[in-house]
NULUMVEX-355861 format. One line per field, with one value per residue (C-alpha): residue in one letter; chain; x, y, z. Coordinates in Angstrom, 2 decimals, decimal comma. Example, Ala and Ser with C-alpha at 12.3 -4.5 7.8 and 13.67 -1.06 7.14 Angstrom:
NULUMVEX-355861
type	a; s
mol	A; A
u	12,30; 13,67
v	-4,50; -1,06
w	7,80; 7,14
END
This chain:
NULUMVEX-355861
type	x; x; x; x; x; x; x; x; x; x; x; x; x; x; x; x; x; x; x; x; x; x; x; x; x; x; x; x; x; x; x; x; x; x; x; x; x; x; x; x; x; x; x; x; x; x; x; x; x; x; x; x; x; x; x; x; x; x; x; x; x; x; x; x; x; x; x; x; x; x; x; x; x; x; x; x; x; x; x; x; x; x; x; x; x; x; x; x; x; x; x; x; x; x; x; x; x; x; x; x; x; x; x; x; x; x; x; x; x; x; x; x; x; x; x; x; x; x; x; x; x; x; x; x; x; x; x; x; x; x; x; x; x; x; x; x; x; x; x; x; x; x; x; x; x; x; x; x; x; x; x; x; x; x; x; x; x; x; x; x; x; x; x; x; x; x; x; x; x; x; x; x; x; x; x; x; x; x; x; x; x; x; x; x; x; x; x; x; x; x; x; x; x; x; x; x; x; x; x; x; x; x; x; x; x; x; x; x; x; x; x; x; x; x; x; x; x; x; x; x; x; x; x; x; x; x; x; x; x; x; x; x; x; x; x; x; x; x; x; x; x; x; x; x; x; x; x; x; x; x; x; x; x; x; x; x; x; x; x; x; x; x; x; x; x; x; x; x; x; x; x; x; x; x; x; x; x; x; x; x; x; x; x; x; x; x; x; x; x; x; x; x; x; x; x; x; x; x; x; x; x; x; x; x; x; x; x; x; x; x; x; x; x; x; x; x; x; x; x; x; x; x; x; x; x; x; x; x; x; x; x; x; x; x; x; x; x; x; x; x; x; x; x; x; x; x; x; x; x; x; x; x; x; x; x; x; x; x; x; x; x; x; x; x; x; x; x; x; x; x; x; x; x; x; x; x; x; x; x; x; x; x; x; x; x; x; x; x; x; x; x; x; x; x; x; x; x; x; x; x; x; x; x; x; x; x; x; x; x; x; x; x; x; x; x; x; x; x; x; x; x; x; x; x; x; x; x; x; x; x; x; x; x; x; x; x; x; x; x; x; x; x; x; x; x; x; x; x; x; x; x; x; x; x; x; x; x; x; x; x; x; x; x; x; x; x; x; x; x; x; x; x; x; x; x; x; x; x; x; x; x; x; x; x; x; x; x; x; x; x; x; x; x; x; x; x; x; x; x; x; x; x; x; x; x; x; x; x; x; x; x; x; x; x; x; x; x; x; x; x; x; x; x; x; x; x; x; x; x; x; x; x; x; x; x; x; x; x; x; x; x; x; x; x; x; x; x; x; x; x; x; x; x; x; x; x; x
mol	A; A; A; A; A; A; A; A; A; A; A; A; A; A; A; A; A; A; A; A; A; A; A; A; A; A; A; A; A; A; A; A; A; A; A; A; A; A; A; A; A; A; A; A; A; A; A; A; A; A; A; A; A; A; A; A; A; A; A; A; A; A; A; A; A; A; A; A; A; A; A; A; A; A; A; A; A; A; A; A; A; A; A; A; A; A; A; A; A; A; A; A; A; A; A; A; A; A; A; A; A; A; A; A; A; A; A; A; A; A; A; A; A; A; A; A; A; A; A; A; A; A; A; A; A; A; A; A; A; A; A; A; A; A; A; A; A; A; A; A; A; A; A; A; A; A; A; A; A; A; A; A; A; A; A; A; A; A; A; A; A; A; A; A; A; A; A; A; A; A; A; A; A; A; A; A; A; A; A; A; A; A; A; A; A; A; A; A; A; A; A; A; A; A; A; A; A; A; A; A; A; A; A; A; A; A; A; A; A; A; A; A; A; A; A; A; A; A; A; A; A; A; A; A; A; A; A; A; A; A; A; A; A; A; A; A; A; A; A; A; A; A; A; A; A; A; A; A; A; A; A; A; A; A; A; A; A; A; A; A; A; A; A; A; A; A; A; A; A; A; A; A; A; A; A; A; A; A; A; A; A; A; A; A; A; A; A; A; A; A; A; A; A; A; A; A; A; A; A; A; A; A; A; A; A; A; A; A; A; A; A; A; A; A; A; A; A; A; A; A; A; A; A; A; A; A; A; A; A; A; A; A; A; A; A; A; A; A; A; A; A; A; A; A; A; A; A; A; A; A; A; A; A; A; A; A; A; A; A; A; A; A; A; A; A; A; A; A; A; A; A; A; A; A; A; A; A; A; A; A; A; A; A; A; A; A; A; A; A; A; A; A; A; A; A; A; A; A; A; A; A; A; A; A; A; A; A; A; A; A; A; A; A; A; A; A; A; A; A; A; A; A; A; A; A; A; A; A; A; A; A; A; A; A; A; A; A; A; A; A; A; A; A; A; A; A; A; A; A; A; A; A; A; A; A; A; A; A; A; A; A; A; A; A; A; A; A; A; A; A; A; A; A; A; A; A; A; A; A; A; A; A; A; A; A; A; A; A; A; A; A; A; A; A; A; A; A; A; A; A; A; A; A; A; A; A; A; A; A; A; A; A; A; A; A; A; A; A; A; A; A; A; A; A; A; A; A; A; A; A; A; A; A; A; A; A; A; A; A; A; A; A; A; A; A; A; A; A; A; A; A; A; A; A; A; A; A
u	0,62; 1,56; -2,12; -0,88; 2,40; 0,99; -1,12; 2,05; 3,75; 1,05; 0,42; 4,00; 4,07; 0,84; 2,87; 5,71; 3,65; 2,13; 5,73; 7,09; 3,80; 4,26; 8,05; 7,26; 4,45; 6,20; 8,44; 5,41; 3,10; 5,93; 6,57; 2,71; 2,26; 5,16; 3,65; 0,01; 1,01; 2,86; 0,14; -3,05; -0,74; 0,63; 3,85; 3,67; 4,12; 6,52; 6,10; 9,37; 9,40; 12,34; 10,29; 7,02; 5,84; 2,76; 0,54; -2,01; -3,21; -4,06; -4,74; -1,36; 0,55; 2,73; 5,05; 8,00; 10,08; 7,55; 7,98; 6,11; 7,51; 5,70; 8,35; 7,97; 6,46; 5,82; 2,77; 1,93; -1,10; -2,55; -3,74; -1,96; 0,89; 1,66; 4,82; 5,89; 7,34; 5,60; 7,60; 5,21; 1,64; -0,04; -2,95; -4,41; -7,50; -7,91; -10,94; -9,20; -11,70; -14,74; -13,16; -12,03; -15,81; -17,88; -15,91; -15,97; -13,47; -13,25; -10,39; -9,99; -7,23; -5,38; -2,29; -0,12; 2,96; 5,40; 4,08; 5,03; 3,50; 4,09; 0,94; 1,06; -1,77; -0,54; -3,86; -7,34; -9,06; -11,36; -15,27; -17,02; -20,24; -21,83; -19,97; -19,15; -19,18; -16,31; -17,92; -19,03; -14,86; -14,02; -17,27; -14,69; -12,54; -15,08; -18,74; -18,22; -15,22; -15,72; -12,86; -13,19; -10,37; -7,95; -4,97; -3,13; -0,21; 2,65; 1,09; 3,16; 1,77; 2,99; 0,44; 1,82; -0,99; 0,12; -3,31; -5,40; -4,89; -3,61; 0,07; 1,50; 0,51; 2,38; 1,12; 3,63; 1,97; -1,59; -2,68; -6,56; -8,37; -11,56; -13,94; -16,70; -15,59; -17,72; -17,61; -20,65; -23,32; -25,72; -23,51; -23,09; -26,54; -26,24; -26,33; -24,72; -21,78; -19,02; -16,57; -18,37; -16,93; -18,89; -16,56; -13,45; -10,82; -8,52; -5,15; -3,51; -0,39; 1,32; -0,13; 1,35; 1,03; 0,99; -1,35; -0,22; 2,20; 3,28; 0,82; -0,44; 1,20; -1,25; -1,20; -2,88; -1,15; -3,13; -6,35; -9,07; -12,49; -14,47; -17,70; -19,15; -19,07; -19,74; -17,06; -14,10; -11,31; -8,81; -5,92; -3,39; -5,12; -3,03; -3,12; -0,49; 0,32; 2,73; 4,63; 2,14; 3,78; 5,36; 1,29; 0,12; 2,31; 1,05; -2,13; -5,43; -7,47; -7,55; -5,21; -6,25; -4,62; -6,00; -5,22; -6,91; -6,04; -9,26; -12,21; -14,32; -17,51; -20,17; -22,81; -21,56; -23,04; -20,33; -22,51; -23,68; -20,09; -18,41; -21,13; -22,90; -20,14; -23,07; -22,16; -24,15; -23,79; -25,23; -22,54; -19,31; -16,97; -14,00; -11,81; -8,59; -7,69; -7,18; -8,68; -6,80; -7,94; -5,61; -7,89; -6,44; -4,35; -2,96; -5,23; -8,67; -9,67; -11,21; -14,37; -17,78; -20,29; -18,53; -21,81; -20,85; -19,26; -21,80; -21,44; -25,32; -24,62; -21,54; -23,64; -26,46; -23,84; -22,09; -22,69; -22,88; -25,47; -24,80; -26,95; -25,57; -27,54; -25,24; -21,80; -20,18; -16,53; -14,85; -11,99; -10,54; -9,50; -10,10; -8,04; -9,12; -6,38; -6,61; -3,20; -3,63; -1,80; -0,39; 1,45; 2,06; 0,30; -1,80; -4,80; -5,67; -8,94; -8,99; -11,60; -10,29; -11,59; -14,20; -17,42; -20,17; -22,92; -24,29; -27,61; -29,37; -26,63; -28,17; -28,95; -31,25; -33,87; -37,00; -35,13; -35,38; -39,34; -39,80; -37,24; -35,37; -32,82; -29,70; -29,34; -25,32; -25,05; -21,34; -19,48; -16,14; -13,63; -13,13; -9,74; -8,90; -11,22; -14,61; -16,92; -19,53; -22,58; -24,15; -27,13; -27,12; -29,56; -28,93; -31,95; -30,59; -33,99; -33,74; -30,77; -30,96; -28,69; -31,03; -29,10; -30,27; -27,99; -27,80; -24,99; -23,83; -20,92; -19,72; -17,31; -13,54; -10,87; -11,17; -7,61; -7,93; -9,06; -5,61; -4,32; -7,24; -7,39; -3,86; -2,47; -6,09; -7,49; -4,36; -6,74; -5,06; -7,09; -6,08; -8,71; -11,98; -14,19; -16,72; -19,25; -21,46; -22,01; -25,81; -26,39; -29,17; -28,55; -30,37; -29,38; -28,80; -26,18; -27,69; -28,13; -27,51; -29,84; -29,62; -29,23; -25,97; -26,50; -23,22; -22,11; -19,41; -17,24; -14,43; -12,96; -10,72; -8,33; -5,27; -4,57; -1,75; 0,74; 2,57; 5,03; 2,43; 3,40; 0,34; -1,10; -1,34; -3,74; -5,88; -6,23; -7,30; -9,93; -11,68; -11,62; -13,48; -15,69; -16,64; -16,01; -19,10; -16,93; -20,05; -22,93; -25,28; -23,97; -24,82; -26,30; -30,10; -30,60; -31,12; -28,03; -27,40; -27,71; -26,61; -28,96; -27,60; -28,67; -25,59; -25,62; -23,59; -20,58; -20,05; -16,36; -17,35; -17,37; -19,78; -17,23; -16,17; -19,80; -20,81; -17,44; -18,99; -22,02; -20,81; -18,32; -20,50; -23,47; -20,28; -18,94; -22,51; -23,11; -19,56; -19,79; -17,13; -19,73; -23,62; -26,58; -28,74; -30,77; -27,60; -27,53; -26,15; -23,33; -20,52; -18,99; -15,51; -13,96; -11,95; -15,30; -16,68; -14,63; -14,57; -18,53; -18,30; -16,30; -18,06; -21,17; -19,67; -19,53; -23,12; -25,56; -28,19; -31,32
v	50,87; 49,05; 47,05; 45,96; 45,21; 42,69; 41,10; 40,40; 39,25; 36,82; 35,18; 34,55; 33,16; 30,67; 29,58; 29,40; 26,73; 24,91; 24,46; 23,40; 20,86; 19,63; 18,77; 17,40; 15,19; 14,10; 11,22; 10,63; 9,75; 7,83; 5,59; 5,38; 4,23; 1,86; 0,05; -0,30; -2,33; -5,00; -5,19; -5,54; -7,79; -10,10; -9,24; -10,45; -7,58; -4,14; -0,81; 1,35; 4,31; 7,15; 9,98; 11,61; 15,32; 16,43; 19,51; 19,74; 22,63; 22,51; 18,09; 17,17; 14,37; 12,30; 9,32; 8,75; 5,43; 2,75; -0,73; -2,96; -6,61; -9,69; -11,22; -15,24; -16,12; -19,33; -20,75; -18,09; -19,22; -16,39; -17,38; -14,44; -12,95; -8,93; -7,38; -4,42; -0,85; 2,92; 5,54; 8,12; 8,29; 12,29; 12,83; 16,56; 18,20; 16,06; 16,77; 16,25; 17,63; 16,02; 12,57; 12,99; 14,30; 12,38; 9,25; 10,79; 10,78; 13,72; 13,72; 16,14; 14,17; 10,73; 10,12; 6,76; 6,95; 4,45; 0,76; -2,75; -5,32; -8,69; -10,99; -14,58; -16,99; -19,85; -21,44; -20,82; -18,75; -20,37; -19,90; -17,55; -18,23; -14,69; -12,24; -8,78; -5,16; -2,75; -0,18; -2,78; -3,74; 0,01; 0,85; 0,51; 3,25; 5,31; 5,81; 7,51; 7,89; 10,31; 10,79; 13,90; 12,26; 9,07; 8,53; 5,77; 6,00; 3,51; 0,90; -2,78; -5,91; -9,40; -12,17; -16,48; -18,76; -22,31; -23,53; -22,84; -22,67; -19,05; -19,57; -16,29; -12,96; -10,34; -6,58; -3,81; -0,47; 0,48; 4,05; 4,61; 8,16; 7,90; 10,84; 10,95; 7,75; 7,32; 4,06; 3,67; 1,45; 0,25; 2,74; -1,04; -0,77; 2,67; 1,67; 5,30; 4,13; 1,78; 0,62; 3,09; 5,67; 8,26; 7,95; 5,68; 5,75; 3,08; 2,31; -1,08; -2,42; -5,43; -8,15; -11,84; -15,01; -18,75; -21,51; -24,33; -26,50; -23,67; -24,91; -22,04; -18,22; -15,43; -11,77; -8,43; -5,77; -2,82; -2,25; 0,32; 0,94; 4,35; 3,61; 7,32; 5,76; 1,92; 0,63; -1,33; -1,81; -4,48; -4,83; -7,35; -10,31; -13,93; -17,17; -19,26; -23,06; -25,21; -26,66; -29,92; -32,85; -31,18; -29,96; -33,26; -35,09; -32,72; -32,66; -34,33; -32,05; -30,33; -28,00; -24,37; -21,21; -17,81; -14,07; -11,05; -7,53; -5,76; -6,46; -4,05; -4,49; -1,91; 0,06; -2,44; -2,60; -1,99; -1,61; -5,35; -6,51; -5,49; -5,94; -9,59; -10,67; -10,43; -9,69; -7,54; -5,71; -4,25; -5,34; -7,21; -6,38; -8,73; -8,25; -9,39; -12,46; -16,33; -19,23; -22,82; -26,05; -29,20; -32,28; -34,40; -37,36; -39,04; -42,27; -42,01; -38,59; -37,76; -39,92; -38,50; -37,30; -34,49; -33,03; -29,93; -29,07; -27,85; -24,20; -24,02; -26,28; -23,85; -20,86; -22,87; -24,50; -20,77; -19,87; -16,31; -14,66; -13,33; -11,12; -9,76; -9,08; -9,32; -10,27; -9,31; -10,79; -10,06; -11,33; -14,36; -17,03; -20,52; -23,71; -27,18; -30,01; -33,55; -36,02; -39,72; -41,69; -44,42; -42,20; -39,07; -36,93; -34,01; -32,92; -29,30; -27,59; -23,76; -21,62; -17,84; -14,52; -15,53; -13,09; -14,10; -12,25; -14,14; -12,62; -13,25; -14,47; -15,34; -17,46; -15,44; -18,27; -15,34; -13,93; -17,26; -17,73; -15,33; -16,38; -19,61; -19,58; -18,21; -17,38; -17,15; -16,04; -17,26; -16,26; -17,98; -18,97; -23,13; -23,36; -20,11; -21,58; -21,56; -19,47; -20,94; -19,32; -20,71; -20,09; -22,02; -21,86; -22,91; -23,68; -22,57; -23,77; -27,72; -30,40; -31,73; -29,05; -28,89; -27,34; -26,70; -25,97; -25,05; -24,03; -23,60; -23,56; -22,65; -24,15; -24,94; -27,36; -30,90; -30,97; -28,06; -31,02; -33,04; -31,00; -32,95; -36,27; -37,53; -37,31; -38,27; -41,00; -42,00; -40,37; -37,87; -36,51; -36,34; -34,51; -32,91; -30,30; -29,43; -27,62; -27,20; -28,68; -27,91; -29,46; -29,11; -30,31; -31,24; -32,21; -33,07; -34,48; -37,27; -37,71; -35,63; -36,10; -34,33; -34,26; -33,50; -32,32; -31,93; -31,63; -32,17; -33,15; -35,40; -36,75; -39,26; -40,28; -42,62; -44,54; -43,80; -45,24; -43,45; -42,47; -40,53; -43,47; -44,69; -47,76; -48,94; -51,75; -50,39; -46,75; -48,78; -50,81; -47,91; -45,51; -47,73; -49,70; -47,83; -43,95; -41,85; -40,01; -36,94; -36,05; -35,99; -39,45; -37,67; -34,44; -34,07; -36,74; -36,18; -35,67; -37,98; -37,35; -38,32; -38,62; -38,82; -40,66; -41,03; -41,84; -39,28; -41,01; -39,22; -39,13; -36,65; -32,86; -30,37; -29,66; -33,25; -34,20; -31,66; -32,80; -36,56; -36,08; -33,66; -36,16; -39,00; -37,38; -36,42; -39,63; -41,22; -38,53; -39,62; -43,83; -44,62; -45,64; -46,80; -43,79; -43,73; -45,88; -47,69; -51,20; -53,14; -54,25; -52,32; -52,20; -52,02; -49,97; -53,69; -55,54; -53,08; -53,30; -57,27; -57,32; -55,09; -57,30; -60,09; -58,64; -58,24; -61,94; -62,63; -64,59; -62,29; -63,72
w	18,08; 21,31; 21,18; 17,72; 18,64; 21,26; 18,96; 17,16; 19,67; 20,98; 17,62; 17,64; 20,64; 20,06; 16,62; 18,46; 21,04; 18,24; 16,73; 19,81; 20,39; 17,13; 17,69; 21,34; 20,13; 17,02; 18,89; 21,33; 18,59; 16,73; 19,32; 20,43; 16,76; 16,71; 20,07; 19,05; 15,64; 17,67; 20,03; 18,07; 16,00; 19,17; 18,35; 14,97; 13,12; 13,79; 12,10; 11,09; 9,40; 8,52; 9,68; 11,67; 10,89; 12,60; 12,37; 15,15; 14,55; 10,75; 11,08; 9,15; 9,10; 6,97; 7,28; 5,09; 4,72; 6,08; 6,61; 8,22; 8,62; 9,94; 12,41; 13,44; 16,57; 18,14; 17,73; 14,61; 13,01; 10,85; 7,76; 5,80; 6,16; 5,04; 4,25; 2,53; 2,40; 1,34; 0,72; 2,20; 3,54; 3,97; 5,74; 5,76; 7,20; 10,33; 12,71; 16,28; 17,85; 16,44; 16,73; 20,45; 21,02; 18,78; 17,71; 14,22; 11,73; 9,20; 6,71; 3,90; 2,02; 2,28; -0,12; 0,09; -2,78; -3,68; -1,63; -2,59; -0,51; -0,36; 0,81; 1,37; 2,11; 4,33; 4,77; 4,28; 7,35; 9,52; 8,23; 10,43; 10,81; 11,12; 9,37; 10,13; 7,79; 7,61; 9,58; 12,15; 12,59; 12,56; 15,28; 18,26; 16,94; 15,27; 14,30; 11,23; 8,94; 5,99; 3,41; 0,84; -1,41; -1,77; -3,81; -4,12; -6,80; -7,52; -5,58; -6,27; -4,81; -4,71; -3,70; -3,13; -2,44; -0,58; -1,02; -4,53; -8,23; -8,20; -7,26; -7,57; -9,07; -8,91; -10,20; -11,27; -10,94; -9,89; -9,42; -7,43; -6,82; -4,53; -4,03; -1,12; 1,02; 3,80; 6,32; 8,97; 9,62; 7,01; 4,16; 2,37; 1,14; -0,63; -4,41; -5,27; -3,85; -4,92; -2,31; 0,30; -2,47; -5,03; -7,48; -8,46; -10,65; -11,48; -13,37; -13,24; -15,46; -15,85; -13,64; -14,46; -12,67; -12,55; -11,61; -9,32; -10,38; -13,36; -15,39; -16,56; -16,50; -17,09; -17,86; -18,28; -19,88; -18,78; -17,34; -16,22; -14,03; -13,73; -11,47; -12,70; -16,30; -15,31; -17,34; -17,32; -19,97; -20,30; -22,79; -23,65; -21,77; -22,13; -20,50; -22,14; -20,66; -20,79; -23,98; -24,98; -22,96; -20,41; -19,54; -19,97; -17,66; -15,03; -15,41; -16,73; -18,45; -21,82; -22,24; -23,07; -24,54; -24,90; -26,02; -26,38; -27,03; -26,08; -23,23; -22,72; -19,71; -20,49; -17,92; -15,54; -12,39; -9,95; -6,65; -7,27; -8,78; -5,33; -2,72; -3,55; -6,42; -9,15; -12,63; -14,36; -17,46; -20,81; -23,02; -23,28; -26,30; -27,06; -30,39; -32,10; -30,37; -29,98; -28,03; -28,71; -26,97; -27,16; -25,71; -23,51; -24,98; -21,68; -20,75; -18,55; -17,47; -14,23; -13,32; -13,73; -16,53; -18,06; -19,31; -16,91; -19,88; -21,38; -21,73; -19,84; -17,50; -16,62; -16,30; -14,18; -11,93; -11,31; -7,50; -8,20; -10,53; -14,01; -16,27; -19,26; -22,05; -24,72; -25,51; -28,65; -30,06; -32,79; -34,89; -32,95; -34,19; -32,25; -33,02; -31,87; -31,20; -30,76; -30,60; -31,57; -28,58; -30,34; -33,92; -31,36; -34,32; -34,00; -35,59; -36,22; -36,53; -37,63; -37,37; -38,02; -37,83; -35,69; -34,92; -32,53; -30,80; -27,60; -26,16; -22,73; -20,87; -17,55; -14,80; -13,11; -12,31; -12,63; -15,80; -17,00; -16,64; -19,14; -21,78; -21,01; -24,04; -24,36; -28,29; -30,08; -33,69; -35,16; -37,99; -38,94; -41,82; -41,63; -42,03; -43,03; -46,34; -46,04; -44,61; -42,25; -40,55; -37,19; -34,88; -31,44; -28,52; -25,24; -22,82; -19,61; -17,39; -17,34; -16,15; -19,52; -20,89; -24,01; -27,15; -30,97; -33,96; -37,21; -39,54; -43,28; -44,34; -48,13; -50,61; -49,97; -51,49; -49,60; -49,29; -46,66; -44,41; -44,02; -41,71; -39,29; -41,17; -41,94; -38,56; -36,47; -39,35; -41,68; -44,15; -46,87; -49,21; -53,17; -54,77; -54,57; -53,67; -50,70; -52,83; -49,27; -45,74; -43,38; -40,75; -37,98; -34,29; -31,42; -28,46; -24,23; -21,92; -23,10; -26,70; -29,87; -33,35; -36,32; -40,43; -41,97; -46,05; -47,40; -51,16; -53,17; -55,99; -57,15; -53,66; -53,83; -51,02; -49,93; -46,95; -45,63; -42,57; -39,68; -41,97; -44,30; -46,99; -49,34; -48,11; -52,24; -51,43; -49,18; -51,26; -53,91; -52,63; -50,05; -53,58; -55,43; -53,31; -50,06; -50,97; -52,81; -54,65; -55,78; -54,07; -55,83; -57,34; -60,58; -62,07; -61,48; -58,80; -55,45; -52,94; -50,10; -46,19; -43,17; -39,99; -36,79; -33,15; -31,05; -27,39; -25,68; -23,93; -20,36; -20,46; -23,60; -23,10; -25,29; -28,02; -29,04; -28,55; -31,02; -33,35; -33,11; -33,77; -37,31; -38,16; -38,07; -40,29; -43,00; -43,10; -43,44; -46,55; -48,51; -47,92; -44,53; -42,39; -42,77; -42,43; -39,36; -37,63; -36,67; -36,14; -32,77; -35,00; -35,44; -39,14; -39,45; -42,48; -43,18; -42,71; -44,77; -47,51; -48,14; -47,46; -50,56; -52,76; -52,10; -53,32; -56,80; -56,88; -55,62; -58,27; -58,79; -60,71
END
């Protein structure tokens, strides 16, 4: 009874100790805590929290009512600058005793709730010419850091850039569990892990930003990443510019617009995504969204040959590798504008409920041995009208930026084509119909060729001034000498083509390239401009015209 007694007694007294080392470290540890921020920071930063509460004996702690706050000093020149508040970081299952032995870290469990940071980039950071690992930083404190499980929850951070695009971007609410972290040399090159972790799980909402000069504001509504299942899902994705002249007296490109609801990246390797910035993936999946591009209108554009426009010269030219083997999107509908300068009108393009399926999406140079072509089957609705059905292939081994093309597109109303030619040619069209339009397409950065096969029925048009009023004269002259109203001219004979050569201006990107060299083969088919070979004189539509007339007047024998 007394032996048991004493046991009692001494197990009260060791809790008693621990209590009493707990409360007597508490402030010691606090204020050893406080110190070592503001020197490893030279003074640049201090640490300030509500409360301590430690647990020796059981390798608790936890910190409640953090901030940490960058304070000015003279001659300051980091490169970013961190503030922000947590409202309470808990560490459990700490290994004193192995770390003050072994320089080993053991943690069962490491929980940081409620942080908004605030991180601004002053400048860009000097290049380092040989560049250190995590666990090669962390080596002076400890050899080996193993973590059994992270959570981050509520985590808000707010990033300003003074010196790139990104301006500001600011994200709401992100939540992150980790299982298995482990930090020590060479652990970067185990593929099993991503972010030295087993497992991740990931939650982000509401991130929005802007581009400099407010350009552009972008969003994301939602997103998420599981490495176990190599995925990553992204909903309510929008990058939305600038009203049209507002943009355009900032800046000097084209102007672009874009929304989708759902992105989905497939068996996604995260390992290589993380570690060498590779992307590489099974499958992409896009649906139910827009993409809008409004050229540039303002003057000259930047110098140079804008043949890096080319959708394989932007893969080649990408410093980082990509290998995806197929992408798939599905209804989005893409709009083209173009404004005439001197009438301030704007010419649309629809093409709605778009579907495309891209395959080999690479430039892996020794992917690229084997099969050099990139391959994109299209599916749209011209105009919300017709349907139309392309195949294009993009070499992606040569600095030619070799493309093919061919398309069909079925019937439609050729009145569904003002909406482009009133405000971009003074052209309004009265009457007709587009039985068909084919077309085949090759092409480089420096030259496209092709055959454009288009028929159709009763089109007649009017000329028509700023003010969308008839040009009488004019209407009457291009309808009945220069315009092929049918093709075929009649029934039974063969229909008219156009075949296109064009140069390929450099100030020209891919897609009004492509819109050239389309345009040109329709307008050869239907009588506004001669048919390939072209001659080294340029015809006028005027010239046209009165070389016409006079040719009713000619003797003939």
């Amino acid at each position: 009874m007394k032996k048991k007694r004493w046991i009692i007694i001494g197990l009260s007294l060791l809790l008693l100790a621990i209590s009493l080392l707990n409360i007597i470290l508490a402030p010691i540890a606090a204020k050893k805590l406080t110190k070592l921020v503001e020197e490893k920071s030279d003074g640049r930063y201090f640490l300030k929290f509500k409360k301590l509460e430690l647990d020796v004996f059981s390798g608790y702690a936890s910190l409640k009512g953090i901030q940490l706050l960058h304070r000015k000093v003279q001659a300051d020149t980091a490169a970013l600058v961190i503030n922000g508040t947590v409202g309470e970081i808990k560490v459990t299952g700490v290994g004193l005793l192995r770390f003050l032995l072994h320089k080993q870290l053991v943690v069962d469990s490491l929980h940081v709730d409620q942080a908004d940071l605030s991180l601004t980039l002053r400048h860009r950071p000097a290049s380092r010419n040989k560049k250190t690992t995590l666990s090669q930083k962390l080596s002076p404190f400890a050899k080996i850091i193993t973590l059994g499980h992270l959570s981050l929850t509520n985590i808000g951070v707010h990033y300003r850039d003074r010196t790139g695009q990104i301006q500001r971007a600011d994200l709401k609410r992100s939540d992150l569990e980790a299982d298995d972290l482990l930090i020590k040399e060479g652990v970067e090159n185990d593929t099993t892990r991503t972010l030295f972790s087993k497992s991740i799980r990931a939650r982000i909402a509401d991130i929005s930003g802007s581009t400099r000069e407010n350009a552009y504001r972008f969003s994301l509504k939602h997103g998420m990443m599981a490495t176990k299942a190599r995925n990553i899902q992204l909903n309510g994705i929008k990058l939305e510019p600038l009203e049209v002249m507002p943009f355009f007296k900032k800046m000097r490109t084209d102007r672009f617009q874009m929304a989708l609801d759902s992105l989905e990246l497939q068996e996604l390797d995260l390992w290589s995504l993380f570690q060498r910035g590779t992307l590489q993936a099974r499958n992409i999946a896009g649906s139910h969204g827009s993409f809008a591009v409004f050229g540039n209108p303002m003057g000259k554009r930047s110098p140079g040959d804008r043949a890096l426009s080319f959708p394989n010269a932007v893969l080649q030219n990408m410093r980082k590798r990509i290998n995806i083997d197929t992408v798939d999107l599905s209804h989005i509908n893409v709009r083209y504008q173009e404004m005439k300068r001197s009438t301030g009108k704007v010419g649309t393009v629809d093409f709605l409920n778009t579907e495309g399926l891209f395959t080999h999406i690479t430039n892996d140079h020794q992917r690229l041995l084997t099969d050099p072509w990139c391959k994109i089957q299209l599916r749209t609705m011209v105009m919300g009208k017709a349907k139309l059905s392309m195949n294009v292939n993009f070499h992606m081994n040569t600095p030619l930026y070799r493309y093919d093309m061919e398309g069909h597109m079925g019937s439609m109303s050729a009145l569904d084509l003002n909406p482009v030619s009133v405000p971009l040619a003074g052209v309004r069209v009265t009457k007709g119909v587009i039985n068909s339009l084919d077309f085949v397409i090759h092409g480089d950065r420096h030259k496209s060729t092709g055959t454009v096969y288009t028929r159709y029925k009763d089109i007649y048009v009017e000329m028509v001034r700023e003010n969308n009023d008839r040009k009488f004269l004019k209407t009457l002259l291009v309808n009945t000498f220069v315009l092929e109203h049918n093709n075929p001219a009649t029934p039974g004979k063969e229909p008219r083509y156009g075949q296109v050569s064009l140069e390929r201006p450099l100030s020209d990107p891919f897609f009004k390239t492509i819109w050239n060299t389309l345009l040109t083969g329709f307008k050869s088919c239907i009588g506004i401009t001669p048919p390939a070979p072209q001659t080294k004189e340029k015809v006028s539509l005027p010239k046209k015209i009165f070389r016409a007339i006079g040719d009713l007047f000619k003797k003939h024998d």
